[in-house]
Structures are given as C-alpha cells and as structure tokens.
MARBA-3410 file (N, C-alpha, C, O; in Angstrom, 1 decimal):
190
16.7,12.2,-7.4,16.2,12.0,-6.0,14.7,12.3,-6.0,14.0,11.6,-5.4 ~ 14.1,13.4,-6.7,13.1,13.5,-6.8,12.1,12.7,-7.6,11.0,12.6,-7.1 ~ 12.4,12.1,-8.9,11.8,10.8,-9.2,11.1,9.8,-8.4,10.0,9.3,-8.5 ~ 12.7,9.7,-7.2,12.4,8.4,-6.4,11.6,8.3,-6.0,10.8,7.3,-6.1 ~ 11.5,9.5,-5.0,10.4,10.1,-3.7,9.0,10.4,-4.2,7.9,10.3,-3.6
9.1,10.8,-5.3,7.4,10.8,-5.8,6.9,9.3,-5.7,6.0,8.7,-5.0 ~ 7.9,9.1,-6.8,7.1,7.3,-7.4,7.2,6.4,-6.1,6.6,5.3,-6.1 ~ 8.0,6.9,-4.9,7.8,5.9,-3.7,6.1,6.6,-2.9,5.0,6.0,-2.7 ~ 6.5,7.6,-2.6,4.8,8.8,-2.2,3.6,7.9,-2.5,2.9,7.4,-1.7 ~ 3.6,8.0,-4.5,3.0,6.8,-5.0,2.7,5.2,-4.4,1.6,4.8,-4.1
3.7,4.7,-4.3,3.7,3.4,-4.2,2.8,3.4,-2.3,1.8,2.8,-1.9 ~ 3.4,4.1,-1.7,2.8,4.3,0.0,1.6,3.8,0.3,1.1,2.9,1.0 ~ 1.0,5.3,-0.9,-0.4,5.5,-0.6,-1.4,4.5,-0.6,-2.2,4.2,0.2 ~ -0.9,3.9,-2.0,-1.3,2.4,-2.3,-0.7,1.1,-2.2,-0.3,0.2,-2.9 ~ -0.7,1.4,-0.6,0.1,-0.2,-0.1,-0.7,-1.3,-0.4,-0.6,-2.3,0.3
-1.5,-1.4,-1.4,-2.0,-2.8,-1.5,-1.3,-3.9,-2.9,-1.6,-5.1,-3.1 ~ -0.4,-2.8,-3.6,0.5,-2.6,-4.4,0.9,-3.8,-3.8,0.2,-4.8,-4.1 ~ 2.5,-4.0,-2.7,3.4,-4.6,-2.1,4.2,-5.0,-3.4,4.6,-4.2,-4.2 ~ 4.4,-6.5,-3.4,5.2,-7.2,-4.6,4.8,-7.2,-5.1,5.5,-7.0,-6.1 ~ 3.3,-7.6,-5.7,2.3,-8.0,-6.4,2.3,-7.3,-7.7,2.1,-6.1,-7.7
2.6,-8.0,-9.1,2.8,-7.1,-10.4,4.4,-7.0,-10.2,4.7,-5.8,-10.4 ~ 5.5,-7.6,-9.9,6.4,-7.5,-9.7,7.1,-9.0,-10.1,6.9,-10.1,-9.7 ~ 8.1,-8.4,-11.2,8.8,-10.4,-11.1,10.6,-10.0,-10.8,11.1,-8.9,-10.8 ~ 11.0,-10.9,-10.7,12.2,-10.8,-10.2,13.1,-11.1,-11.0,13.3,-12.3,-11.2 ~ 13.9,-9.8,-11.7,15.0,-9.9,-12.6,16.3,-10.8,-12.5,16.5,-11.7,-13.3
17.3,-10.3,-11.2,18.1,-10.9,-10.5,18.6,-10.1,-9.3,18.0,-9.8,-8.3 ~ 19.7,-9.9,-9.4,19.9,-9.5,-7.8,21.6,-8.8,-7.9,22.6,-9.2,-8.4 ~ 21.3,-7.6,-7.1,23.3,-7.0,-7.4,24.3,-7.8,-6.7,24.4,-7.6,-5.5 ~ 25.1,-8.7,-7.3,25.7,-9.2,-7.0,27.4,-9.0,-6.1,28.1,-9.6,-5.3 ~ 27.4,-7.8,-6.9,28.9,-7.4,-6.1,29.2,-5.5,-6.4,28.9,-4.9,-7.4
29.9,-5.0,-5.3,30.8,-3.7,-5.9,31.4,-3.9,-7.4,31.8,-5.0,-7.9 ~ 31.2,-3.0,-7.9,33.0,-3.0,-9.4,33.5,-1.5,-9.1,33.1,-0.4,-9.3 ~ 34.8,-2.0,-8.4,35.9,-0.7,-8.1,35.1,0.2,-7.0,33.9,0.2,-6.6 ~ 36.0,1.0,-6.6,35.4,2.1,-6.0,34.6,3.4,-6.3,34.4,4.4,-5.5 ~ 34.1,3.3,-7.6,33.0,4.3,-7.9,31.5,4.5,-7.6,30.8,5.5,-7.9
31.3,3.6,-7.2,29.7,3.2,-7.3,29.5,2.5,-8.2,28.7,3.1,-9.0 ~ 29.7,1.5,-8.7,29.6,1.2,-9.8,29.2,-0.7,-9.2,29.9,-1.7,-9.0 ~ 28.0,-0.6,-9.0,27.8,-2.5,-8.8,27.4,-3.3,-10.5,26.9,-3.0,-11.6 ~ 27.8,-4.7,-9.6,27.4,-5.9,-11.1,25.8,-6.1,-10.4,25.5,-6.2,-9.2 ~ 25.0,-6.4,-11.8,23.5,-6.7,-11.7,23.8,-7.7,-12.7,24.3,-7.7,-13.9
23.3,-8.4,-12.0,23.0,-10.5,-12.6,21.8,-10.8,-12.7,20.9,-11.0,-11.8 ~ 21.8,-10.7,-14.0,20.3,-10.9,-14.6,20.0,-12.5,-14.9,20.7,-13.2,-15.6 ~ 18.7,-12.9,-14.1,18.4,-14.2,-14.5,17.6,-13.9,-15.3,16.6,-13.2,-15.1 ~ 18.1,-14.6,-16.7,16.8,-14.6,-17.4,17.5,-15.2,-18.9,18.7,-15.2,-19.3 ~ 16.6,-15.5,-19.4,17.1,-16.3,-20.9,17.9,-15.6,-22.0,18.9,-16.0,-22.7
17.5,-14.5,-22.1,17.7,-13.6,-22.6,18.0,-11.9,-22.0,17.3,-10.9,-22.0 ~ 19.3,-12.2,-21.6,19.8,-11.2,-21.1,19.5,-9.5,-21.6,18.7,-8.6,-21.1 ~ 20.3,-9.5,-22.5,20.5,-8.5,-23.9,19.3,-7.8,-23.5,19.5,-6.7,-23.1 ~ 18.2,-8.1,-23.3,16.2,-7.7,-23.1,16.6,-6.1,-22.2,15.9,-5.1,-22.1 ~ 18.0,-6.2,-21.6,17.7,-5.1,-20.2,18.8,-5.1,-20.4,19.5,-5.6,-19.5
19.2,-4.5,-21.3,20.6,-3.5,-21.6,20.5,-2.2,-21.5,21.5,-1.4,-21.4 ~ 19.1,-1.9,-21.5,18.6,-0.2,-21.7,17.8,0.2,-20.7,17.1,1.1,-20.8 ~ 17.8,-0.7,-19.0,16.8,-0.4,-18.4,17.1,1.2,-17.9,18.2,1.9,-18.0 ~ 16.1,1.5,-17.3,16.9,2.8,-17.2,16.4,3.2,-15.5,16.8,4.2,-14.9 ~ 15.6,2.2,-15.1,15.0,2.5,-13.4,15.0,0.3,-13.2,14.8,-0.5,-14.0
15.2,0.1,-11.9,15.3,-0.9,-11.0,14.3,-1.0,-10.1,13.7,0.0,-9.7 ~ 13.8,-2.2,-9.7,13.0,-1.9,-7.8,14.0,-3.0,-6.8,14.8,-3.9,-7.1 ~ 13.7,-2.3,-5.6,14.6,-2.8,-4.8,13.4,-3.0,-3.7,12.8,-1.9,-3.4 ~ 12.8,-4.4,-2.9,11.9,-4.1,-1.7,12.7,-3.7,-0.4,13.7,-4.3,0.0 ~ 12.2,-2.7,0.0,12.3,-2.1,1.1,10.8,-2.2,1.9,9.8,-1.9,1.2
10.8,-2.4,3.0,9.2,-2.4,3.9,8.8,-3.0,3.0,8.5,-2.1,2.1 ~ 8.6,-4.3,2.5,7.5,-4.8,1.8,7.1,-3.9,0.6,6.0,-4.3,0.1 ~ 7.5,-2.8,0.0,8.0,-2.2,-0.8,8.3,-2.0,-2.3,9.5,-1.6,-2.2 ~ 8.1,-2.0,-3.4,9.1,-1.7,-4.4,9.2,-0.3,-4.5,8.3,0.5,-4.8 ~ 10.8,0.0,-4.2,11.3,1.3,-3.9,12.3,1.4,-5.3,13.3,0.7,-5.4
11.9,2.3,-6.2,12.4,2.9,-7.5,14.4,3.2,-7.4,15.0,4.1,-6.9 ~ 14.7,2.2,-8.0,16.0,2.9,-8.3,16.3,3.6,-9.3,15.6,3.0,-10.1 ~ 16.9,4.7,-10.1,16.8,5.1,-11.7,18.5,5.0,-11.7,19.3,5.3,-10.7 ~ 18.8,4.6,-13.0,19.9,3.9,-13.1,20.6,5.0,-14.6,20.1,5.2,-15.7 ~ 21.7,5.5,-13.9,22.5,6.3,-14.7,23.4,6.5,-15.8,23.6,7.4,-16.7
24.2,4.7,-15.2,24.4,4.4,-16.3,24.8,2.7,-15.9,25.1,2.2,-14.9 ~ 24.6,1.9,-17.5,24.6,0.8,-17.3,25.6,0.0,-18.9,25.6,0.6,-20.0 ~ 26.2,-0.9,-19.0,26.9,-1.3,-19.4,27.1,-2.9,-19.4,27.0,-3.6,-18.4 ~ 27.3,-3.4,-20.4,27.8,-5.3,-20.2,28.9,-5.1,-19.6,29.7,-4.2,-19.5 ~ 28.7,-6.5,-18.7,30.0,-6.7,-18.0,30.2,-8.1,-18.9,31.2,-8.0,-19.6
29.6,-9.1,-19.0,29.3,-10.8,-19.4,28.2,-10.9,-19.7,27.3,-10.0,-19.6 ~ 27.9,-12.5,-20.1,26.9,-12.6,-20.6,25.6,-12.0,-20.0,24.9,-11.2,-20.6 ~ 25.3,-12.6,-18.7,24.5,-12.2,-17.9,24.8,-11.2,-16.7,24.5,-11.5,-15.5 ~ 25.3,-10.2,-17.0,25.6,-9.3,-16.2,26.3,-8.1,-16.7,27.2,-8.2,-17.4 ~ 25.7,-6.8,-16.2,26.4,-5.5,-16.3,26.5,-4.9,-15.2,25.8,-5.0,-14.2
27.4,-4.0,-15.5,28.1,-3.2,-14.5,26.8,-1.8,-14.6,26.7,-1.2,-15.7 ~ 26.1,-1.5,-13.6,25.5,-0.3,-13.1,26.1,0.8,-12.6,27.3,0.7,-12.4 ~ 25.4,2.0,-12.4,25.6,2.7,-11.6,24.4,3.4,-11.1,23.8,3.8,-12.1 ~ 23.7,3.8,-10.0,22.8,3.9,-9.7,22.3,5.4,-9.2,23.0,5.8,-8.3 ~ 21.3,6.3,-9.5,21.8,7.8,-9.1,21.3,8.0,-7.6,20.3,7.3,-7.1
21.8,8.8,-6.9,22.1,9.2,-5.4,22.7,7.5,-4.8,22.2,7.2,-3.7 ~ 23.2,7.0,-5.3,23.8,5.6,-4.7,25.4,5.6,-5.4,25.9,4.8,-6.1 ~ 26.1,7.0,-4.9,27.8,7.0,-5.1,28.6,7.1,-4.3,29.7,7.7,-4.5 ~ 28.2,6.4,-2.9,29.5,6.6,-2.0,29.2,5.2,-1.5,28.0,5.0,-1.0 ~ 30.0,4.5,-1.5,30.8,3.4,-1.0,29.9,2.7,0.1,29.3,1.6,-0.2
29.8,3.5,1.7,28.2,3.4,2.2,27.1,2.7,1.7,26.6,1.7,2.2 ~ 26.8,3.6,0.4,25.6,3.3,0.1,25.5,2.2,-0.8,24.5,1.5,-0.9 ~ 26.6,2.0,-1.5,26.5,0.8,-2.2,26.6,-0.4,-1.1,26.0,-1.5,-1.3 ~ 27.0,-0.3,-0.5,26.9,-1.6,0.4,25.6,-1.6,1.0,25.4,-2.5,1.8 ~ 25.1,-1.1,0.9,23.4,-1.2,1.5,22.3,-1.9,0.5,21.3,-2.4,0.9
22.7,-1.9,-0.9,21.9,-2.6,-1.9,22.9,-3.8,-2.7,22.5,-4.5,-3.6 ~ 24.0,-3.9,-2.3,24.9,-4.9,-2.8,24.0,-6.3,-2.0,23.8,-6.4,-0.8 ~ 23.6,-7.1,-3.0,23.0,-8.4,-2.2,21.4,-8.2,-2.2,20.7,-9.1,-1.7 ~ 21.0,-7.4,-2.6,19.6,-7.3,-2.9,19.2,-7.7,-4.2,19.8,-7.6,-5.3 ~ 18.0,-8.1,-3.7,16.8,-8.9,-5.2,16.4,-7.8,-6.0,15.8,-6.9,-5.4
16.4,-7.7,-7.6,16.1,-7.0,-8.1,14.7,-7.0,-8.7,14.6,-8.0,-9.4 ~ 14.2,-6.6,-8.7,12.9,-6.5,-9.5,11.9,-5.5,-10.5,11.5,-4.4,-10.2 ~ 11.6,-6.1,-11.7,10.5,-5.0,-12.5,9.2,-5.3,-12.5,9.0,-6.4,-12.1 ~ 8.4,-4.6,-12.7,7.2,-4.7,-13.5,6.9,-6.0,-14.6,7.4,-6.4,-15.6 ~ 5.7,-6.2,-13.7,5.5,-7.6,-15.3,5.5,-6.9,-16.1,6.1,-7.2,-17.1
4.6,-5.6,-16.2,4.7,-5.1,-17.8,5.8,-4.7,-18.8,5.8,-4.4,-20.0 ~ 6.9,-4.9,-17.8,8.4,-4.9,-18.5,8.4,-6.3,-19.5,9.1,-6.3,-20.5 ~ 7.5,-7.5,-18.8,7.5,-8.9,-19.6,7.5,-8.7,-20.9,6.9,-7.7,-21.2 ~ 8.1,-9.4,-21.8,7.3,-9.4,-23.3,6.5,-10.9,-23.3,6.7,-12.0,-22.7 ~ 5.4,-10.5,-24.4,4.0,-11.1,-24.0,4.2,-12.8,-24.5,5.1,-13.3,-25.3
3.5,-13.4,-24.1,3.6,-14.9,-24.7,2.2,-15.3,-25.1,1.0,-15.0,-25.1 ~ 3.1,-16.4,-25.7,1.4,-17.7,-26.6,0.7,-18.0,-25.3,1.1,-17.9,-24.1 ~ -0.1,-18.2,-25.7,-0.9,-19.0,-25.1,-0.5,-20.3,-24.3,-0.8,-20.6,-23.1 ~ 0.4,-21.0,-25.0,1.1,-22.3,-24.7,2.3,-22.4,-24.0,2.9,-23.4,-23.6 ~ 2.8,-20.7,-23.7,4.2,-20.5,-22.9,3.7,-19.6,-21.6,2.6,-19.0,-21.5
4.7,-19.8,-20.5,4.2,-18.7,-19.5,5.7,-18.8,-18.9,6.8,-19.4,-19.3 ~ 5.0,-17.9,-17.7,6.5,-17.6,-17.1,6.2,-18.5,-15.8,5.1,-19.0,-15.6 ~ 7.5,-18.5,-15.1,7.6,-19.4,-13.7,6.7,-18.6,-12.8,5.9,-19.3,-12.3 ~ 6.6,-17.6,-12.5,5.9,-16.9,-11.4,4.5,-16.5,-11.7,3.8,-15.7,-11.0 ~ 4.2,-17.0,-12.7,2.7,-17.2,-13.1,1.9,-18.3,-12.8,0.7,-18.3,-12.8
2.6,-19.3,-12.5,2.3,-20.7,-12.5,2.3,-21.0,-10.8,2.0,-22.1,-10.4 ~ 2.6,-20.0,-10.1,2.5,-20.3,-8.7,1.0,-19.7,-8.0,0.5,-18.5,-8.0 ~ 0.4,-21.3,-7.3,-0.7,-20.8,-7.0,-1.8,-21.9,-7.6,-2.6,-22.7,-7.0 ~ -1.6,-21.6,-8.9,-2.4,-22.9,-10.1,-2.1,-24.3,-9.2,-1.2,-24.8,-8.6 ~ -3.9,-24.8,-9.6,-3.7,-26.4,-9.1,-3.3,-27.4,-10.3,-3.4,-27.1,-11.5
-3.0,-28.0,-10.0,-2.5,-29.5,-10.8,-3.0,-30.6,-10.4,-3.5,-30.6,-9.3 ~ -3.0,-31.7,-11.1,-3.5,-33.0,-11.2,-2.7,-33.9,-11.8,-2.1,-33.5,-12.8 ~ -2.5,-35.2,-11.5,-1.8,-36.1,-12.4,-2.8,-37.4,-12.6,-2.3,-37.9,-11.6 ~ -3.4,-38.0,-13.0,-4.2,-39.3,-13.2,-3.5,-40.2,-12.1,-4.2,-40.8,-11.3 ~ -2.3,-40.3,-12.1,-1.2,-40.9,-11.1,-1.8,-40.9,-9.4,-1.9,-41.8,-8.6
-2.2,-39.6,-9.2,-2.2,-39.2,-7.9,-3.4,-38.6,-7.8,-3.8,-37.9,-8.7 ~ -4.4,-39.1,-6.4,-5.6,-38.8,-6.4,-6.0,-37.5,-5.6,-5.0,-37.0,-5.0 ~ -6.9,-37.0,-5.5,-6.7,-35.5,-5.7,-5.9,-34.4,-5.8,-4.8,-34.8,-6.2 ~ -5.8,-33.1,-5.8,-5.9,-31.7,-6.3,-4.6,-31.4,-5.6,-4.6,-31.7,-4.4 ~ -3.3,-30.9,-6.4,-2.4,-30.3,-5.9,-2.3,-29.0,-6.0,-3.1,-28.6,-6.8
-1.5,-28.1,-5.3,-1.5,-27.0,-5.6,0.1,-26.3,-6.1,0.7,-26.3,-5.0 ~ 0.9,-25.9,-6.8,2.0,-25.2,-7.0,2.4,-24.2,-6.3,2.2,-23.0,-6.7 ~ 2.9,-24.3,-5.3,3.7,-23.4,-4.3,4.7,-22.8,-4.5,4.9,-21.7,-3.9 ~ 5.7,-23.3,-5.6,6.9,-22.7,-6.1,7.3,-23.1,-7.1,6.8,-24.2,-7.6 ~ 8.5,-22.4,-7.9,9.3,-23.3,-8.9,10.6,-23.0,-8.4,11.0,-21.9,-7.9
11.5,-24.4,-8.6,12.6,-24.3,-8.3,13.8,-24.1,-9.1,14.5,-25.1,-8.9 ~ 14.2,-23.3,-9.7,14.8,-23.3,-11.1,16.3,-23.6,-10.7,17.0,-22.8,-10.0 ~ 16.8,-24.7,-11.2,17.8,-25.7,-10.4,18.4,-25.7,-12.3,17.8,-26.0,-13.3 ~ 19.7,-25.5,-12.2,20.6,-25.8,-13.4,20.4,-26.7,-14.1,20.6,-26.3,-15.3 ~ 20.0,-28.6,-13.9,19.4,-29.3,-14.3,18.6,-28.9,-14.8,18.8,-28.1,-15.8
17.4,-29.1,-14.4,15.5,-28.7,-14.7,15.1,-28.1,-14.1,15.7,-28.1,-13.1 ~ 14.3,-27.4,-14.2,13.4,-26.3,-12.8,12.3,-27.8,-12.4,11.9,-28.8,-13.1 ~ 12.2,-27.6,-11.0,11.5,-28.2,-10.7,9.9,-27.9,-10.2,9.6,-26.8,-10.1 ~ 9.1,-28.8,-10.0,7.8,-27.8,-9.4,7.3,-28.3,-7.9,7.1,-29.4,-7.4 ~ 7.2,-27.2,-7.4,7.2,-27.7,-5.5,5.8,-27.7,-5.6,5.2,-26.7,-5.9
5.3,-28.8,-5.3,3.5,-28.9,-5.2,3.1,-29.6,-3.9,3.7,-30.6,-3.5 ~ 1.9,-28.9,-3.4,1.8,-29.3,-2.1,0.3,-30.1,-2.1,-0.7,-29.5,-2.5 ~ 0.2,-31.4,-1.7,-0.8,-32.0,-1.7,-1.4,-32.3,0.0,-0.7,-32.3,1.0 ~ -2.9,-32.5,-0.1,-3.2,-32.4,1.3,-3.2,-33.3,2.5,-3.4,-33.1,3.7 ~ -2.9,-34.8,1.5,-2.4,-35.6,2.3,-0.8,-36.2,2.1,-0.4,-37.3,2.3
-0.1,-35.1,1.8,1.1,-35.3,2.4,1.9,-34.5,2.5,2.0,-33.5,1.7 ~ 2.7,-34.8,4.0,3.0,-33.7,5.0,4.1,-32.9,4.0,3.9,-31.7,3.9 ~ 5.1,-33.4,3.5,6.3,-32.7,2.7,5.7,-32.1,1.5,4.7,-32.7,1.1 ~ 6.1,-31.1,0.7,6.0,-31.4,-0.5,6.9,-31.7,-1.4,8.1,-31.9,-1.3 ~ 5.8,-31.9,-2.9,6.4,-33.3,-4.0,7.1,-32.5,-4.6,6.6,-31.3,-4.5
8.3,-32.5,-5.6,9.2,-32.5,-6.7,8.8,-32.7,-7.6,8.9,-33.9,-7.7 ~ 8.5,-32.2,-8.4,8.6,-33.1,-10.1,9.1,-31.9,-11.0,8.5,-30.8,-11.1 ~ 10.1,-32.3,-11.6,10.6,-31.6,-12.6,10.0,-31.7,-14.0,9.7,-32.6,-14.8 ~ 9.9,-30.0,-14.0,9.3,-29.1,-15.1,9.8,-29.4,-16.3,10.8,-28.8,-16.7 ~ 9.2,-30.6,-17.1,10.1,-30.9,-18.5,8.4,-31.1,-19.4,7.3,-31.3,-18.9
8.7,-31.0,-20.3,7.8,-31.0,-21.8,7.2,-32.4,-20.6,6.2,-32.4,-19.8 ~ 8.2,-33.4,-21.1,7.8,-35.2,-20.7,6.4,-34.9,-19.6,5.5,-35.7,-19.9 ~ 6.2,-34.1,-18.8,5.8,-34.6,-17.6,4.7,-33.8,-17.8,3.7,-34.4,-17.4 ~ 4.5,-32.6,-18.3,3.8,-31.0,-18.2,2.3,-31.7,-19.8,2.5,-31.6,-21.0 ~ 2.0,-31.9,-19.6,0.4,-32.4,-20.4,0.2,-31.6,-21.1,0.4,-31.6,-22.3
-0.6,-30.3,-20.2,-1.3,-29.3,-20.7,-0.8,-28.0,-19.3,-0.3,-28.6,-18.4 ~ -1.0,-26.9,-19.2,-1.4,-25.3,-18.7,-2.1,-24.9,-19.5,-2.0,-24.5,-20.7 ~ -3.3,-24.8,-18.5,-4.6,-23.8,-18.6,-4.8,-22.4,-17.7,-5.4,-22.3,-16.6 ~ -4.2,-21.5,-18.6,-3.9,-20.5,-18.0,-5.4,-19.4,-17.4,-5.5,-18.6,-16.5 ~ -6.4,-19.9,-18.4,-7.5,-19.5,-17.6,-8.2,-20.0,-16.6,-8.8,-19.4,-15.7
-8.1,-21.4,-16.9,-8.4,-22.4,-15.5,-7.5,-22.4,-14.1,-7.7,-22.7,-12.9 ~ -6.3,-21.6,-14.9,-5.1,-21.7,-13.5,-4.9,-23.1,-13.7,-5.2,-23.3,-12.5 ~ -4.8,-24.2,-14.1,-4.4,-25.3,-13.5,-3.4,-26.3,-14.7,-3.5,-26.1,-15.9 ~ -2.6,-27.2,-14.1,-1.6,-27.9,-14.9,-1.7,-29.4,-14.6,-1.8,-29.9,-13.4 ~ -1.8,-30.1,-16.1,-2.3,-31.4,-16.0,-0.9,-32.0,-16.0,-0.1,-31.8,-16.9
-0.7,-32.7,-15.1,0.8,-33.8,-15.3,0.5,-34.8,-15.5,-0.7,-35.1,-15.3 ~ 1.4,-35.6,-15.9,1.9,-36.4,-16.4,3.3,-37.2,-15.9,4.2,-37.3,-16.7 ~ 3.7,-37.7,-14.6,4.5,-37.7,-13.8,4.7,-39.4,-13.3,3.8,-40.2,-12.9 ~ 6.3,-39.7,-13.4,5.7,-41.3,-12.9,5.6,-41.0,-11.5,6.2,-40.2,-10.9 ~ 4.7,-42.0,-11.1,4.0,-42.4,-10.2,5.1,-42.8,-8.9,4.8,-42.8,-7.7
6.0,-42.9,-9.2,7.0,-43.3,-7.9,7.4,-41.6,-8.0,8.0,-42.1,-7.0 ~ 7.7,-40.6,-8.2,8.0,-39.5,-7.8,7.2,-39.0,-6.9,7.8,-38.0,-6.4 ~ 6.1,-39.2,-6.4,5.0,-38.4,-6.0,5.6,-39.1,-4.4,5.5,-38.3,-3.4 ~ 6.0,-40.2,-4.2,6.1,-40.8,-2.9,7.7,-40.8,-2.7,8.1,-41.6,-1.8 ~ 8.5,-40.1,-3.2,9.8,-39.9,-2.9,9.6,-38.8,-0.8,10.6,-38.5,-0.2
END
C-alpha cells in the first residue's frame, strides 16, 4: 500500500505526466474464483514478454495509478491469472475487473528502425501520390483481419480506412513522423 501511495504522490505532482509514456497492454478481463484472483488479457504478439510483471497501471482521474502484483501465473496463451496486493476482497476486485491495463513504453523492447509500434504511428502525417494533400493518422484499428489505419483528411468529412499491410505501407519515417502510402485509389473514396 505504501508503494502505491508514494508512486501515485509522484505521479499528482506531475500531472503533466497523464497517459503520455504509457501504452496499453490489455485489460482484466474477468474474476477467477473467489480469491482475488482476476484474468489479465494481454494484447500483444508475444505474450510470455509479461510473465514476470511485477506492478500494472490502471487510469484513474486521467491518472496512471500503480498496481503491484503479488502473484501472477499462465492461465492460456494470452492470459494469466493475477492477484493484485490490497485488491483481496471480492468489492474490490469488481472495481478493476474491466479496466484497461497499462505500462510504461520503457517496458517496450526496442525496435529497427524499419519496425514501430501502433501507438507510435498516431499523429504522423501520411501521403499517397493517389490522394492530394496531407493526411493525418488519428488511430489504428487493430481488427483480426488487418489492423487498419484511420486517417483524417481535410477535405473529407469521414475518415479513410486503409489497412495496414506491407502492400500498401511504402515507407515510415519515424523522424519525419510521416508514412508514405501506397493505397488503391478507390479506398480513399469508400
């Protein structure tokens, strides 16, 4: 408890902190039994990475509020059974059951040059030779198919789709921020 309350003290002072430096692991998906004991559903390619985590964030008030985790265990592939400390009565687990989990980018491990992560890429403009001026990447949709990329252009009112595949993706210039596509031309006007 005292961990928590520091490293939250911390986080207060410097509310300029919020989410920012934060990516999103996955989210507690359910109770297991009546111990305290919830499943955490890790999105991510490689699960196994966070078998050993030993603290969580959870936002609260716009927040990342420190969980430290007591004990943790495989459940399946992408999921283990937690247990979380001062979160052991029944109450309290239902108050974080259904929340988004999140770490530290510096939890990431590092990449090429030529790879990045999804929540890096939001923000960066894009271009397609296809389509005349400057889009911007608002989101990624990471859809079982393809992830897709939500880009908002300024003359049109919805935004465009185009899924995130090698085919389509040119180049990312991660110091430019921006991503050159390659997209057919009837996608942009769906």
């Amino acid at each position: 408890m005292q961990r928590r309350k520091l490293l939250l003290l911390t986080l207060r002072l410097n509310k300029s902190i919020v989410m920012q430096g934060y990516f999103q692991l996955g989210f507690l998906r359910k109770k297991h039994g009546y111990k305290g004991e919830i499943i955490l559903h890790v999105e991510s390619d490689h699960p196994a990475r966070y078998a050993s985590l030993d603290v969580l964030f959870l936002e609260e008030s716009e927040l990342p509020v420190p969980y430290f985790i007591a004990s943790i265990r495989t459940h399946i592939t992408a999921e283990f059974i937690i247990r979380l400390e001062d979160v052991d009565i029944e109450s309290q687990v239902d108050t974080v059951v259904g929340k988004t989990v999140f770490l530290p980018e510096s939890a990431l491990p590092a990449l090429s040059d030529t790879q990045y992560y999804y929540h890096e890429i939001i923000g960066y403009t894009a271009s397609d030779p296809a389509v005349l001026g400057i889009m911007t990447v608002e989101e990624v949709m990471d859809r079982p198919g393809q992830p897709l990329l939500v880009l908002r252009h300024p003359e049109h009112e919805n935004p465009i789709l185009i899924p995130l595949v090698d085919e389509f993706v040119m180049s990312v210039d991660k110091r430019a921020q921006h991503i050159l596509l390659a997209a057919p031309e009837a996608l942009y006007h769906l």
